[in-house]
C-alpha positions in Angstrom: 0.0 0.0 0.0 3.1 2.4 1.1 4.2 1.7 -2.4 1.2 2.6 -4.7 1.4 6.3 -2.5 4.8 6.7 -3.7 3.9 5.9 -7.1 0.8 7.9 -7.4 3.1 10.8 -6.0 5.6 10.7 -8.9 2.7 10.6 -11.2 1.3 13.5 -10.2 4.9 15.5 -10.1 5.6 14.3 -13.8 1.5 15.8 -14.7 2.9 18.9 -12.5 5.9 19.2 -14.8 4.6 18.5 -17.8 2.3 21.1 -17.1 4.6 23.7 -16.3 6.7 23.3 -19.4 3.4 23.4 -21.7 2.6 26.7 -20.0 6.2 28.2 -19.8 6.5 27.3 -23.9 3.2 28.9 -25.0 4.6 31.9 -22.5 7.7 32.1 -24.5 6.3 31.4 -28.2 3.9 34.4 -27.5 6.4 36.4 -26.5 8.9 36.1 -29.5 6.6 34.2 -32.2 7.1 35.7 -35.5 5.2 38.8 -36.5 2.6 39.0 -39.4 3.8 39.8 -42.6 3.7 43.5 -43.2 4.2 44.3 -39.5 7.4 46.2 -38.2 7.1 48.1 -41.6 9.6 50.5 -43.1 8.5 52.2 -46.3 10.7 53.8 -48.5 11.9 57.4 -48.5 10.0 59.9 -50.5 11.0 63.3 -51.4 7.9 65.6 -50.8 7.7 69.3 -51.9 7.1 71.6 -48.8 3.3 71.8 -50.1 2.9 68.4 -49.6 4.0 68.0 -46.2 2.0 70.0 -43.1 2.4 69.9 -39.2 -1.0 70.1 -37.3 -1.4 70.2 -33.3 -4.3 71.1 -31.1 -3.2 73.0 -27.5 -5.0 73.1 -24.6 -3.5 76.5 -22.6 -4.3 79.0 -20.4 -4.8 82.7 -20.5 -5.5 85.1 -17.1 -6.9 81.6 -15.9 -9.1 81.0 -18.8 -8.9 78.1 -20.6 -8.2 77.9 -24.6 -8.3 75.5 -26.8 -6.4 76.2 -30.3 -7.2 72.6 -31.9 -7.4 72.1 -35.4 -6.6 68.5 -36.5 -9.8 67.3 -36.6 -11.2 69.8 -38.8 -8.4 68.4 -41.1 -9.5 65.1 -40.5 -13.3 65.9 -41.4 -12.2 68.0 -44.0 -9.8 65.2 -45.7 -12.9 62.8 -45.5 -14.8 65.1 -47.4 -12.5 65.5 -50.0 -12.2 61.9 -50.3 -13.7 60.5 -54.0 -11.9 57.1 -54.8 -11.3 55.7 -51.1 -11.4 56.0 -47.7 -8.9 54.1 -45.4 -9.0 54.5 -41.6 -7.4 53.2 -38.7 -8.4 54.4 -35.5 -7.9 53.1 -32.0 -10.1 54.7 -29.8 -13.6 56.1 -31.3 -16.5 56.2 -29.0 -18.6 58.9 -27.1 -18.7 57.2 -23.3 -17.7 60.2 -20.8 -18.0 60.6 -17.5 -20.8 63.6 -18.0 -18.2 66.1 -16.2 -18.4 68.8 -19.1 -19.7 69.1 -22.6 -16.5 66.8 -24.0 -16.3 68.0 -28.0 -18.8 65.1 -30.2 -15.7 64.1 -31.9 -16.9 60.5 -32.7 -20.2 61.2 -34.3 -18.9 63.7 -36.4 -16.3 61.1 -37.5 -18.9 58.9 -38.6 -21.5 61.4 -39.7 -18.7 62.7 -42.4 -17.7 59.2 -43.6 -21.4 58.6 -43.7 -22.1 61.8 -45.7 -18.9 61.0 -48.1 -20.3 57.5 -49.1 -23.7 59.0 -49.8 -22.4 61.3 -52.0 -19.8 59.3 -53.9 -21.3 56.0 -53.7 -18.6 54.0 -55.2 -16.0 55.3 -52.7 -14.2 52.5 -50.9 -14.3 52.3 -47.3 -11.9 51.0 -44.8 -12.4 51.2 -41.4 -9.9 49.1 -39.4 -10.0 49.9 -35.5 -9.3 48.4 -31.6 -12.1 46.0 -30.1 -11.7 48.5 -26.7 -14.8 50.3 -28.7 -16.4 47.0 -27.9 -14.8 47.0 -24.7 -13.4 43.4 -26.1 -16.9 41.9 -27.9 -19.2 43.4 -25.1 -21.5 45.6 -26.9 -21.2 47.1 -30.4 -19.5 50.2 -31.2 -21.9 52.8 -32.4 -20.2 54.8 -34.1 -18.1 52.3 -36.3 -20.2 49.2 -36.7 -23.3 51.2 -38.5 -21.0 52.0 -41.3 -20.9 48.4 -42.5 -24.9 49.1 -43.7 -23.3 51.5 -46.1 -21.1 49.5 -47.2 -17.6 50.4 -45.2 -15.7 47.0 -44.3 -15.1 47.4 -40.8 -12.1 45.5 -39.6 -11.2 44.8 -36.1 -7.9 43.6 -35.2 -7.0 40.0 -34.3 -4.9 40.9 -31.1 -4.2 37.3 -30.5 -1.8 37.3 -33.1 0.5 39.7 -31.8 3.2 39.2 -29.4 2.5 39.0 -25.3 3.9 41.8 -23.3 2.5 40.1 -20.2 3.7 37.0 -20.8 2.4 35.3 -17.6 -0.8 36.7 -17.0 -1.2 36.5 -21.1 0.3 32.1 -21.1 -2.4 31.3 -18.5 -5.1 33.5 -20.5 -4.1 31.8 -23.7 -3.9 28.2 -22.3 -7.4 28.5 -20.5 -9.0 31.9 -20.0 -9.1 32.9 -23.7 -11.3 29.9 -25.0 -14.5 31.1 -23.5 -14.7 34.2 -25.5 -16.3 37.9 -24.9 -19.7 37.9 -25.8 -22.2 37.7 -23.6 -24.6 40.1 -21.4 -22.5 42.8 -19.6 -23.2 43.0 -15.6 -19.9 44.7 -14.9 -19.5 48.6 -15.0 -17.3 49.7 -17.7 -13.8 50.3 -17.3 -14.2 53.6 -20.3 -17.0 55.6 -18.2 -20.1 54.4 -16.0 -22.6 55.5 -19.3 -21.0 53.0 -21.2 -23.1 50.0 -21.6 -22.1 47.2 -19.0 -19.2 44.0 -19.8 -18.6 40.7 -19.2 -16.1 39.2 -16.9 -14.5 37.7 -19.7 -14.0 40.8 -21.5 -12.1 42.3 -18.3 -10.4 39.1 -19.0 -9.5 39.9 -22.0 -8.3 43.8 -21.1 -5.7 42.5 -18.8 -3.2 41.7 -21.8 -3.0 45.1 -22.3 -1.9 45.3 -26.0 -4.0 47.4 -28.9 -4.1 48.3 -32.0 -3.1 52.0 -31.0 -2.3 53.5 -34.9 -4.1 56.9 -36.1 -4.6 57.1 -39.5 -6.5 58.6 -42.4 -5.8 58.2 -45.9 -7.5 59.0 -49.2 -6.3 59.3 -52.4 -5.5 62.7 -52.2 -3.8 63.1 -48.6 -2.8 60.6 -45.5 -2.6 62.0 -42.4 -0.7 60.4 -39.0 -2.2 61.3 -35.4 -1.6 61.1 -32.1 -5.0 62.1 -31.5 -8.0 59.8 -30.8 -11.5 60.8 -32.0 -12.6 59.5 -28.5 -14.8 62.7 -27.2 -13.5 62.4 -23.7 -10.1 62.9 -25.5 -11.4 66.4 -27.0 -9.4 68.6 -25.0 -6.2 66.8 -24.9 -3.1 68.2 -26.5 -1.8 66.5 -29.7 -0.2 66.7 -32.7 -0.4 65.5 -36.7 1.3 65.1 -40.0 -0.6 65.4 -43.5 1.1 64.3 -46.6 0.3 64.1 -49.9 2.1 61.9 -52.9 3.3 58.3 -53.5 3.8 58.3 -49.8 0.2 57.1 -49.6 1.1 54.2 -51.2 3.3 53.0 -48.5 0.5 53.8 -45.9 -1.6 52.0 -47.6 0.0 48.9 -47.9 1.2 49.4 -44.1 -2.9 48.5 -43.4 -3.1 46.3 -45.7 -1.5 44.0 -43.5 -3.4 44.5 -40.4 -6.8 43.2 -42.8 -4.7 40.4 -44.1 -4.1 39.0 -40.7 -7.1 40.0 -39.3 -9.1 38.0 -41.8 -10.2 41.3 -43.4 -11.6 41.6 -47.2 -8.7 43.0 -49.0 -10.9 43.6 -52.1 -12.5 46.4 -50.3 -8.7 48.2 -50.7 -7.6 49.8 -54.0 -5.9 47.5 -55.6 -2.1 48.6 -56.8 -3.6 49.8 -60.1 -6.1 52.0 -58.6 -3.5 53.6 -56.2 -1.4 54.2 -59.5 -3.9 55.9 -61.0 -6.1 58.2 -58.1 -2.8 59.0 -56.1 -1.1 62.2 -58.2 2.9 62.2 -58.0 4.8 64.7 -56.0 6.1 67.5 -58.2 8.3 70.0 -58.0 7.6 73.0 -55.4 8.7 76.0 -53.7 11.2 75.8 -50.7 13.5 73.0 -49.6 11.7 69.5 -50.2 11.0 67.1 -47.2 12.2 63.5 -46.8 9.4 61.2 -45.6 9.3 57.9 -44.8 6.5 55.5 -43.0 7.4 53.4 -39.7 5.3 51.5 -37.8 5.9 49.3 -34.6 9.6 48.7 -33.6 10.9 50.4 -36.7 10.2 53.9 -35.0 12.0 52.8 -32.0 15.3 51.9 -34.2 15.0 54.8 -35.9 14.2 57.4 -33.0 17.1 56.1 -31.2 19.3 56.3 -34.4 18.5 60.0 -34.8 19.7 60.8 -31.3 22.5 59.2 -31.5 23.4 61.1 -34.7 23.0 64.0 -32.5 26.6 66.1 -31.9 27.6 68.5 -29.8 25.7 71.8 -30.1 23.0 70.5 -32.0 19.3 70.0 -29.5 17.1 67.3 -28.7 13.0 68.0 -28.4 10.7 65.4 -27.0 6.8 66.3 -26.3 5.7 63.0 -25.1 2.8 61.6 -22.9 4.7 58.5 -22.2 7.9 58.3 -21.4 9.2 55.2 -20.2 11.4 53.0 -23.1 15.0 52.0 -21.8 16.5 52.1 -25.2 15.5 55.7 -25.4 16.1 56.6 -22.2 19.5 55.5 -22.5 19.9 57.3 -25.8 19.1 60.5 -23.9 21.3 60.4 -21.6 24.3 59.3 -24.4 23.3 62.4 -25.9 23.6 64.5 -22.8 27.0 63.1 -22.3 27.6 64.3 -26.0 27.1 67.8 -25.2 23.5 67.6 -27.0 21.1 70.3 -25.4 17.8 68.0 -24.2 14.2 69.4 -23.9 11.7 67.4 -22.4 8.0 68.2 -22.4 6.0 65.9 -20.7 2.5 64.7 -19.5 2.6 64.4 -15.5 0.6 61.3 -16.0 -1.9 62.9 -12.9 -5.6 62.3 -15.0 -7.2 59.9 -17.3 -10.5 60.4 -18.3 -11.7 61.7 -14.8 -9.7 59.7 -12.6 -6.7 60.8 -10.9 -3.4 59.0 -11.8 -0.3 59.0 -9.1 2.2 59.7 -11.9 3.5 57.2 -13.6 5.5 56.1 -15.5 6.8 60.2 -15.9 7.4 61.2 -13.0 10.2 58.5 -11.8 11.8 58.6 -15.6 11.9 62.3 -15.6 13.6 62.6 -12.2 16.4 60.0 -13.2 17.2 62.2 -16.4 16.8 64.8 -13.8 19.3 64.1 -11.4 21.9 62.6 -14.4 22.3 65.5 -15.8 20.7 68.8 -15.0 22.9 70.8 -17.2 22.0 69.6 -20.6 18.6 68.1 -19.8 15.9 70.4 -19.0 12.2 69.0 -18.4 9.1 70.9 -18.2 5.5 69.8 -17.5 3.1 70.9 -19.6 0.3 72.3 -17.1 -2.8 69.8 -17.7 -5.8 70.3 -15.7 -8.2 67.6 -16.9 -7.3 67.1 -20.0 -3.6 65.0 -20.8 -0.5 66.1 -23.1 -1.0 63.5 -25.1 1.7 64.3 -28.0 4.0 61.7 -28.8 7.2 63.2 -31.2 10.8 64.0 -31.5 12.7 67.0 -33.5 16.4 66.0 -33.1 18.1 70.0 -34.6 21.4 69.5 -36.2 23.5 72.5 -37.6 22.0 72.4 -41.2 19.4 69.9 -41.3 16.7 68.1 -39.1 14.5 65.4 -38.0 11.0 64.9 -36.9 9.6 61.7 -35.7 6.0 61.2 -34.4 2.7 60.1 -34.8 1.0 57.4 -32.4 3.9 56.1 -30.8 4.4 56.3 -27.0 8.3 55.8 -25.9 7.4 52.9 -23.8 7.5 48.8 -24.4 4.5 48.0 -25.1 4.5 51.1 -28.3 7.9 49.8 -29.1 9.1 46.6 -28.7 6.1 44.8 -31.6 3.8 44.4 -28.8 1.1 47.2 -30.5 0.1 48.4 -33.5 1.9 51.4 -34.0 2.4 54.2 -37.0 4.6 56.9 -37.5 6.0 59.6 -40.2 9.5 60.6 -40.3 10.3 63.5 -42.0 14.0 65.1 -43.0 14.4 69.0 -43.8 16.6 71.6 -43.7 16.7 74.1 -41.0 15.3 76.6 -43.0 12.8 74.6 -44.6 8.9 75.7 -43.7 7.6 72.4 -42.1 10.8 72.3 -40.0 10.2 76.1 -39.2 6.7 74.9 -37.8 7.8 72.3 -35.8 10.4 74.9 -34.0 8.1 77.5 -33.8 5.5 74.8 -31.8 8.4 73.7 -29.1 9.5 77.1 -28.7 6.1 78.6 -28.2 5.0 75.5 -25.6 8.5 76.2 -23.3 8.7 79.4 -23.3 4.6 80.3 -22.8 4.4 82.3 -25.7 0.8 84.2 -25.7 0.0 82.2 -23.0 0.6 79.2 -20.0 2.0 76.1 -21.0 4.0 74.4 -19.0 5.5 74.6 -15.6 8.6 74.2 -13.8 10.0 70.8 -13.2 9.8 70.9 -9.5 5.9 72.1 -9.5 5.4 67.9 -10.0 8.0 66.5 -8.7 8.4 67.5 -5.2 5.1 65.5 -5.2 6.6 62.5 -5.4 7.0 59.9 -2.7 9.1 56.8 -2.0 6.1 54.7 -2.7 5.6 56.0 -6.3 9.1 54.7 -7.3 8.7 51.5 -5.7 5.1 51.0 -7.8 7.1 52.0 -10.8 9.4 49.3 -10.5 7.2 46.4 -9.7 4.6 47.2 -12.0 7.8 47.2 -14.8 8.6 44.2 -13.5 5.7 42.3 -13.1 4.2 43.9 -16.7 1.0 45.0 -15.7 0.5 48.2 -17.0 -0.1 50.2 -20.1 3.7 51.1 -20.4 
């Protein structure tokens, strides 16, 4: 009898281990499988006139304590749908109208869908592609009203298979996939919504779902006669956030294009509904020649921005200046390229989110706050750091303008510095654009950084230490051990 326990005991260490390896190999495959085709793109380099290439941004300020909002990318938006006659390709993370009812948020999402709606009306052979996030489904709870209606008209609406992207949790994400995962979304909600409590209720399979924290996070809209790359959202509780954009015009289109063509091939989209290569050949007009200094541009998306952000600070020489206006900040890679160029000599500007709100509820400051006072206390001479001076709204800009002696470089579009916007673990797209110093778009860009440090016609930013003499032991330590232990957004 003593001798059947043993044996039974064995047993059920060998179904232990066996176990364990299953899990840990799904945990690792997940982590490092290969990516789809057509993701971690880099396009090729286009030389654009200066007409062709334009920097947007919408500010959120304050003058004699009023507030002011100078916003105008999504009147560019609306206004590029509408000019839109031979198709229509989207890619949009977050579009929905849920808000916590604290003041009249700007209707951002039904416009979106009213002019898209209006367009196919009006040109009813216009192809529509609307690829998006299943967050405005809050992961298969409920339908997203202002997306899925368009499919009526005609629009194919795409979401993206997340499953086939890497795991940034790669615990949490093993066990999910092993057992969690196979019971789906759908279902009636009973659970309060994690976007805002007039959001219509979830499953606890969606929350499930939520925890793997990985998105389709691109912002794009293109149409045969311009493409433009946000950092904005048309998410109405996101209407007073501070953002910026890129529109360009040209063969360049071509490349973003193809860019979502690959997020419909692997997310068993119809890629008829695209133009096909002939069609773009024919409805997308060349660049030409044009006044001024042209533009370089190129298309990036996932960890292709990361190679090349870090590539264009290390570039950087003595004398020349590093801008950053980022709502994330939290990427080793780049932190470590910061501070390289800091040791160069390289002047350093840092405008950043203090990560204290999102969407009504107050944040403690992470993952900002600890980053910024490392780069802080490194090296105060050559990096300088101001907050820009939210109140309920975030700094939500996400770019780079490394200045050299002659010539310059301007990185940005959806692309937090952290990780998870990074390292292949979201969908991510970017522009990079190449001028000289004299150049008009570059002009822009230096005109934006220099009005938002100095408070040009208005506040800002703050000082440094208005936000970080708040910041506690405590804070640090949850910085660390969420980093470690992977559950956050960054």
């Amino acid at each position: 009898m003593e001798q059947k326990q043993k044996w039974y005991k064995k047993k059920r260490w060998w179904i232990g281990g066996a176990v364990i390896l299953i899990l840990s190999a799904i945990m690792l495959y997940h982590r490092v499988k290969p990516l789809p085709p057509g993701i971690s793109y880099e396009g090729g380099v286009y030389t654009l006139p200066q007409k062709d290439v334009e920097f947007l941004y919408d500010l959120t300020y304050d003058i004699n304590g009023k507030e002011v909002y100078d916003h105008s990318i999504f009147d560019e938006v609306y206004k590029t749908i509408g000019e839109a006659d031979d198709f229509l390709v989207l890619d949009l993370f977050l579009v929905n109208g849920y808000t916590d009812g604290s003041r009249p948020f700007p209707k951002l999402s039904e416009k979106l869908k009213q002019a898209i709606q209006d367009q196919m009306i009006e040109k009813p052979g216009l192809k529509v592609v609307f690829i998006t996030d299943h967050i405005n489904t809050t992961y298969r709870s409920h339908t997203a009203d202002q997306i899925d209606p368009l499919k009526e008209l005609g629009a194919e609406v795409i979401y993206s298979n997340l499953n086939k992207l890497r795991d940034p949790n790669i615990i949490y994400s093993g066990i999910w996939r092993s057992a969690l995962g196979w019971f789906g979304q759908e279902g009636i909600g009973w659970l309060p919504n994690p976007m805002a409590a007039s959001a219509p209720k979830v499953t606890a399979r969606s929350y499930l779902k939520l925890l793997n924290v990985k998105a389709n996070h691109r912002k794009v809209v293109i149409t045969e006669d311009a493409g433009l790359i946000l950092s904005a959202n048309p998410h109405d509780a996101s209407g007073f956030h501070s953002n910026i954009a890129f529109k360009v015009k040209g063969d360049i289109l071509k490349d973003m294009v193809k860019a979502e063509r690959a997020v419909a091939a692997y997310s068993d989209g119809d890629e008829k509904a695209f133009p096909t290569n002939e069609e773009l050949e024919q409805s997308i007009k060349p660049s030409g020649s044009g006044e001024g200094t042209d533009v370089k541009a190129q298309i990036l998306t996932e960890s292709k921005v990361q190679d090349h952000v870090v590539k264009a600070m290390d570039e950087a020489e003595s004398g020349d200046e590093i801008w950053i206006g980022m709502f994330y900040l939290a990427d080793r890679d780049i932190i470590d390229a910061i501070e390289d160029a800091a040791e160069r000599k390289v002047e350093v500007r840092l405008i950043l989110d203090p990560n204290q709100n999102a969407f009504g509820q107050e944040k403690i400051g992470l993952p900002n706050l600890p980053i910024a006072s490392e780069l802080h206390n490194l090296n105060k001479k050559y990096i300088k750091i101001r907050w820009y001076d939210t109140n309920k709204e975030q700094y939500h800009s996400k770019f780079i303008y490394v200045k050299g002696e002659k010539k310059s470089t301007v990185i940005g579009g959806s692309t937090n510095y952290t990780s998870r916007n990074l390292d292949d673990y979201n969908l991510e797209e970017n522009i990079k654009l190449v001028s000289t110093n004299e150049s008009e778009f570059i002009q822009s860009v230096d005109d934006y950084f220099k009005r938002v440090w100095n408070n040009e016609d208005g506040i800002y930013t703050v000082e440094y230490k208005k936000y970080q003499d708040k910041l506690p032991a405590f804070k640090y330590i949850m910085y660390f051990l969420q980093k470690i232990f992977q559950v956050t957004t960054y």
